[in-house]
N, C-alpha and C positions, 0 to 999 in steps of 0.2 A: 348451470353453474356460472357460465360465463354474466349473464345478465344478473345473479345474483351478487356477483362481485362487481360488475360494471356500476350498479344501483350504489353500493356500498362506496366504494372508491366516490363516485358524484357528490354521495351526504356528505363524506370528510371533507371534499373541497369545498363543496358548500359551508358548512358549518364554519372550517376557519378561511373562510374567503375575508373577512376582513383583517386578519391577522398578516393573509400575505400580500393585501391590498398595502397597507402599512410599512412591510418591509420593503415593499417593491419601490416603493413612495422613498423611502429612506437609505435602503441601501443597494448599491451598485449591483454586488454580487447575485441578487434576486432578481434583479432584471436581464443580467445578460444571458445569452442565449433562450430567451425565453418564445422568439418566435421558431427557433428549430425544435423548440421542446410542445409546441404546439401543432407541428406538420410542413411548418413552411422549408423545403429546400432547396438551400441556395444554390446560386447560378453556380459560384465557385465549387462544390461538390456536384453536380452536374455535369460537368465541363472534365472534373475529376478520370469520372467514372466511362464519361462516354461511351461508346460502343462495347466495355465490357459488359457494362447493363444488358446490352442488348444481346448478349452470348450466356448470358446470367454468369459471370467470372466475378462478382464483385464477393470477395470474403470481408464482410460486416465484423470488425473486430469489437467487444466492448468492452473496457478497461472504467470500472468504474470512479476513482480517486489516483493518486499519488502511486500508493503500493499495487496495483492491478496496472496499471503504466509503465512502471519498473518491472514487474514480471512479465508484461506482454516485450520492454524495448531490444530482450534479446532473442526472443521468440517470432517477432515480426517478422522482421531482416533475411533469418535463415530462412524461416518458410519460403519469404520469395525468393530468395537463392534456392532452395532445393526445387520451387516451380520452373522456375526459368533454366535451369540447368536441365529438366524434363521436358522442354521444348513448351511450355504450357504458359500464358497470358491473361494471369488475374492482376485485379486491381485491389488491393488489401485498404479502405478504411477504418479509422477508430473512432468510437464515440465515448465521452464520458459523461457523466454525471454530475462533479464539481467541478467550479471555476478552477480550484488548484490541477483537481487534474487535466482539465481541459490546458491550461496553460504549460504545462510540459510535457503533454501529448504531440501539442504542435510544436513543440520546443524540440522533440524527440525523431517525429514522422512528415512534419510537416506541416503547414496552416490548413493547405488545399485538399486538406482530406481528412481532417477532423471535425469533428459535429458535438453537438449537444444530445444525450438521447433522449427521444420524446417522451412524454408523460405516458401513462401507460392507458392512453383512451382508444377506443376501435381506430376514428379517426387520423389522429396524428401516428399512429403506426401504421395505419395501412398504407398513408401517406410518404411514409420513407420507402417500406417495403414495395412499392410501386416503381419509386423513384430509380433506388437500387439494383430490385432487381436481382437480391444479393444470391450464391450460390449455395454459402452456409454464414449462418450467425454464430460466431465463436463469441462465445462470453467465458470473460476470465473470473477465473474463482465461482462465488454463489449469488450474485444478485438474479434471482429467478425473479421477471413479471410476468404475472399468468395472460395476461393478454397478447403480450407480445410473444410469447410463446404460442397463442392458441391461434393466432394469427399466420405466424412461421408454419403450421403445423398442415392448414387450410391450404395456404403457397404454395407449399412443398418442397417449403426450404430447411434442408437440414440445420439441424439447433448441435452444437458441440460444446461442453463446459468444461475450460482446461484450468486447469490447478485447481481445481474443487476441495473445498473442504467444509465440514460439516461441527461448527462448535458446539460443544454441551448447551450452552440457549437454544441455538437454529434445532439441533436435532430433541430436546425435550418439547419445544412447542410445535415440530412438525409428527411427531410420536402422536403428541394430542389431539391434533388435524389428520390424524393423517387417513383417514374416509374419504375427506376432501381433498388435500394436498398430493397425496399421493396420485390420481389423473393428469396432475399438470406435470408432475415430473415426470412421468411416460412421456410426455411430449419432448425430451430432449432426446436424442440419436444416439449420445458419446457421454459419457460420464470421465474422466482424466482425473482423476482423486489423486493429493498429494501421499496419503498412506493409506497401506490396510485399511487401517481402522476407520478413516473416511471412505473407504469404499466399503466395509462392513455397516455401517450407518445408513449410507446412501439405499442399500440392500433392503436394509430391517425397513427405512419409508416408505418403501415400494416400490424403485427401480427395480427395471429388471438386470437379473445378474449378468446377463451377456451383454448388459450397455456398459459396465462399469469396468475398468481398469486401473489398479494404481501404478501408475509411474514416477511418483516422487513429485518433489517440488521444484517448481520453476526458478523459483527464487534463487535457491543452489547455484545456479549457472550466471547468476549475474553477477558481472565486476563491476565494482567502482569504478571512474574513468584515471586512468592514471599519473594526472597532472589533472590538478582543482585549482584556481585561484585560492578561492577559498580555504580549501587547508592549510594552503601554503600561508595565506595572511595568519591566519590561527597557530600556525606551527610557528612566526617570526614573532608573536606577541608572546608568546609563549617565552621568548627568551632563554631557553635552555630548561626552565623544568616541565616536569610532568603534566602531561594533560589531561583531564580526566571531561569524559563525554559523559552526560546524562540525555538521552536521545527519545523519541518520541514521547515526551513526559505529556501526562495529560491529568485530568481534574476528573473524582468520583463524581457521580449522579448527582450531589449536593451542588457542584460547583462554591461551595465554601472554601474561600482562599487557604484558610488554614487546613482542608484537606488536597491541597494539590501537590504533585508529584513532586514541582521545583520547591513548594514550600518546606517540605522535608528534607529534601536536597541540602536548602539556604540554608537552615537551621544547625547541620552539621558545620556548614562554611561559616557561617557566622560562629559559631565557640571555638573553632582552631585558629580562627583570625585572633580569636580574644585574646587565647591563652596561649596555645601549641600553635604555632603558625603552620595551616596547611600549604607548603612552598608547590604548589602546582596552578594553575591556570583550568577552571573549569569553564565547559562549553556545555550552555541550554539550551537544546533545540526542543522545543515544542510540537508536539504532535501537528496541529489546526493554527492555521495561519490567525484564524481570528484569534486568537490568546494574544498572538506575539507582544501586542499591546499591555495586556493585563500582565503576562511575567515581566516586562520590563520595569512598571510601577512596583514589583514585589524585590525586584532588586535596585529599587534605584539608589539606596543607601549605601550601594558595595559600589568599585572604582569598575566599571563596566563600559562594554561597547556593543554594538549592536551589529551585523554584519551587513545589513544595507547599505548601513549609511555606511562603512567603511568601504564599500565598492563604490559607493559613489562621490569620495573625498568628504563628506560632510562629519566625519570627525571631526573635533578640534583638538589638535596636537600641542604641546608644547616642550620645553627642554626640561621640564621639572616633575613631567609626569613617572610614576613607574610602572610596568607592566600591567595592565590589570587585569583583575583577580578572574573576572567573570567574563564570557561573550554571548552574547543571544546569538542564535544562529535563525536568522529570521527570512532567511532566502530555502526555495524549494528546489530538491531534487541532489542538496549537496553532502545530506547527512551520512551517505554511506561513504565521500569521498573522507569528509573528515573523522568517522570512527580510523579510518586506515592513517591518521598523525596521533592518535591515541595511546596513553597507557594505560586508563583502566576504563571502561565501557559500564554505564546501566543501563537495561533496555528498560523502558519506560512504558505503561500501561500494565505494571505488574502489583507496583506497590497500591493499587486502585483496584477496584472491581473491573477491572476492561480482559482481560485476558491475554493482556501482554502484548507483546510483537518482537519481531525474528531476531533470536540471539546468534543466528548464523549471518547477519551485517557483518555487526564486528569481529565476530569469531574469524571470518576470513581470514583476518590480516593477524591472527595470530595474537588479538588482545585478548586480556581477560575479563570478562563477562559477568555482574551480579544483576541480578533480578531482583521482583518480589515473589510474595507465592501468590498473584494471580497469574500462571501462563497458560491458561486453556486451551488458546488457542494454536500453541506452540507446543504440547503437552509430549510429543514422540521427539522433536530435538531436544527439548528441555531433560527429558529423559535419558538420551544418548550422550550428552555431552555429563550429563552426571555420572552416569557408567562408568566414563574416564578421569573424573575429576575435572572435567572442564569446563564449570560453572560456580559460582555461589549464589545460593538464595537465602537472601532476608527476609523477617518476616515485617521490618518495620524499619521508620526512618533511621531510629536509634542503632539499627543494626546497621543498616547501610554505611553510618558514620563510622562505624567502627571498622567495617570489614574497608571499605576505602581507606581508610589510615594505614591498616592494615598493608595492605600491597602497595601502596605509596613508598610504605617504609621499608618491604622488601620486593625488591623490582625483581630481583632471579627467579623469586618464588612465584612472583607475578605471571610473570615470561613463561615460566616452563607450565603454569594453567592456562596461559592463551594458549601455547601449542597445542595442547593436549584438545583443546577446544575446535580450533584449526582442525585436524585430523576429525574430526567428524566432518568438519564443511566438505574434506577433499575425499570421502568416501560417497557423498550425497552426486558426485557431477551426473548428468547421463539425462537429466528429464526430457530438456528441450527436444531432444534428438529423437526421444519416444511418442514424443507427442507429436513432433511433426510427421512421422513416419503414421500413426493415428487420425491426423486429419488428411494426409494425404488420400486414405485411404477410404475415409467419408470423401471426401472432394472427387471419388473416382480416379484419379491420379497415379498414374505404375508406380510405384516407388522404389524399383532398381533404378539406378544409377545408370 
């Protein structure tokens, strides 16, 4: 299996070797960390790790992007608080996957202990795992490589996958596989499913049932920081009205402008400006840092700002400007602080084929919430907060415009559907605590007090 997949993996890099010849040639983001994603590791993780390697105490965390960084930054911390309170001396690394998330990982954990993860070749993995040395590979969520698992498995280093879950794509094309797929996920120790129904999934692929347990979602337990520059600059432009967030917005398979999430957005913004003036301050924050560019050319016609450059003074201000209407929110890691200056919230990758993303951000802070009807991926909160009336779903832009006017226009009504929304968040707490009590218990670790 393994050299048939080894083979396979080779041709695709071969075949588009010249495509990432090109990019690498042209853009930044493909070149950096490219020697850690090949095997080389550096002095500075070395130096990191030092003689935990050599007691094998290194916990290998993997956090793949943005959202698997945000679920691991309150889950790290404790863990090593509940180690070290156990008299016990590991060394917890992260690695990720994309520059974004590589960039507030270290932002998060530190420079001297984040990496790049390598490609998924015998080599460059056996390479870290030597390096390391690690005691277990924790990987957050589902990015499963069968190598680097068959390799952990060889070591003898336990594999544990916390906040796991399984989307209708992932689990219908691993149903199809799953003769084959189903031996590599024997190879993981610990399954950590956000719900049931991801650990019923997990099951039907061919995990075994005693690796699997649901503990909820990590996510639940993360707060926003509570003082953001940024919201604050948002809440002062704002000027007194209502702010309305359109958050992780992104673009269907077409990447046709005219099917993208803010295009649907603009379009409502653009006929209330005409006619009915929409008196609120709306903030775009886009999913992939690469767009930030492309949504700003779709609103450059509207009185906007951009939130870089307004951290970095390169606004131009003047005495005759008025509030405006629009802000990009084109910095990472700050969108859950500013759903919490919000009055009305979309969660974005819904009105698209993507399957949504977490309507419990802004639910926290007690806003109120519309989606599209893609939330797949979100399908048991999606559910719960509808139980209580604490959501709305559109099925289209035209809806969205309407049901946003809507709650604009009655803010009490508004109000008392974010709470309603809220009271799911504040029934969800408890995961982290399950989950470290779980891997403590793979780590060997007593975990009385």
């Amino acid at each position: 299996m393994m050299w048939l997949y080894s083979a396979l993996l080779m041709a695709a890099v071969v075949v588009s070797f010249p495509w990432w010849v090109m990019r690498m040639l042209t853009t930044e983001r493909y070149r950096e960390g490219l020697r850690e994603r090949l095997g080389q590791v550096p002095q500075r993780l070395r130096e990191a790790v030092g003689p935990y390697a050599d007691q094998r105490k290194v916990l290998w965390v993997h956090a793949v992007s943005v959202g698997e960084v945000l679920a691991a930054s309150r889950l790290v911390p404790e863990l090593e608080n509940a180690l070290r309170r156990r008299g016990e001396r590991w060394r917890v690394v992260v690695s990720t996957t994309t520059r974004t998330g590589q960039a507030l990982a270290r932002e998060r954990f530190g420079a001297e202990r984040v990496f790049y993860f390598p490609l998924d070749f015998a080599k460059p993995v056996r390479a870290w795992i030597s390096a390391l040395n690690p005691g277990a590979l924790l990987l957050m969520e589902s990015e499963l490589w069968p190598r680097m698992l068959h390799e952990c498995f060889l070591a003898g280093v336990p594999v544990i996958v916390a906040n796991a879950r399984v989307s209708d794509r992932s689990f219908e094309r691993a149903m199809k596989l799953r003769r084959w797929w189903a031996p590599v996920l024997r190879k993981v120790d610990l399954w950590l499913a956000q719900s049931d129904e991801d650990a019923r999934r997990l099951k039907a692929m061919g995990v075994d049932a005693e690796k699997v347990r649901a503990i909820g979602n990590l996510k639940y337990d993360v707060h926003a920081p509570k003082e953001s520059k940024v919201a604050a600059l948002i809440k002062e432009a704002a000027a007194g009205r209502p702010i309305v967030v359109a958050g992780s917005t992104t673009e269907d398979e077409s990447g046709v402008r005219a099917n993208w999430e803010e295009t649907a957005v603009l379009q409502g913004w653009r006929e209330g400006t005409d006619h009915e003036p929409i008196k609120a301050l709306l903030v775009l924050a886009p999913r992939h840092p690469e767009r930030f560019n492309g949504v700003e050319s779709v609103v450059i016609e509207f009185r906007y700002a951009v939130v870089s450059k307004w951290l970095t003074n390169q606004v131009v201000r003047n005495g005759t400007d008025r509030p405006r209407e629009i802000v990009i929110l084109d910095t990472i890691g700050d969108l859950a602080a500013v759903y919490g200056v919000a009055d009305v919230a979309f969660v974005g990758g819904s009105l698209v084929k993507r399957g949504g993303h977490n309507p419990l951000e802004p639910a926290q802070f007690g806003v109120p919430v519309v989606m599209g009807p893609s939330y797949e991926n979100f399908r048991d909160i999606v559910s719960s907060m509808q139980k209580v009336n604490g959501i709305r779903i559109v099925q289209n832009g035209d809806e969205l415009e309407s049901v946003l006017k809507e709650m604009l226009a009655n803010p009490k009504v508004a109000r008392a559907m974010g709470e309603r929304g809220r009271s799911v968040f504040e029934k969800q707490h408890g995961a982290t605590g399950r989950a470290i009590e779980a891997i403590l218990t793979t780590l060997h670790v007593e975990t009385k007090a």
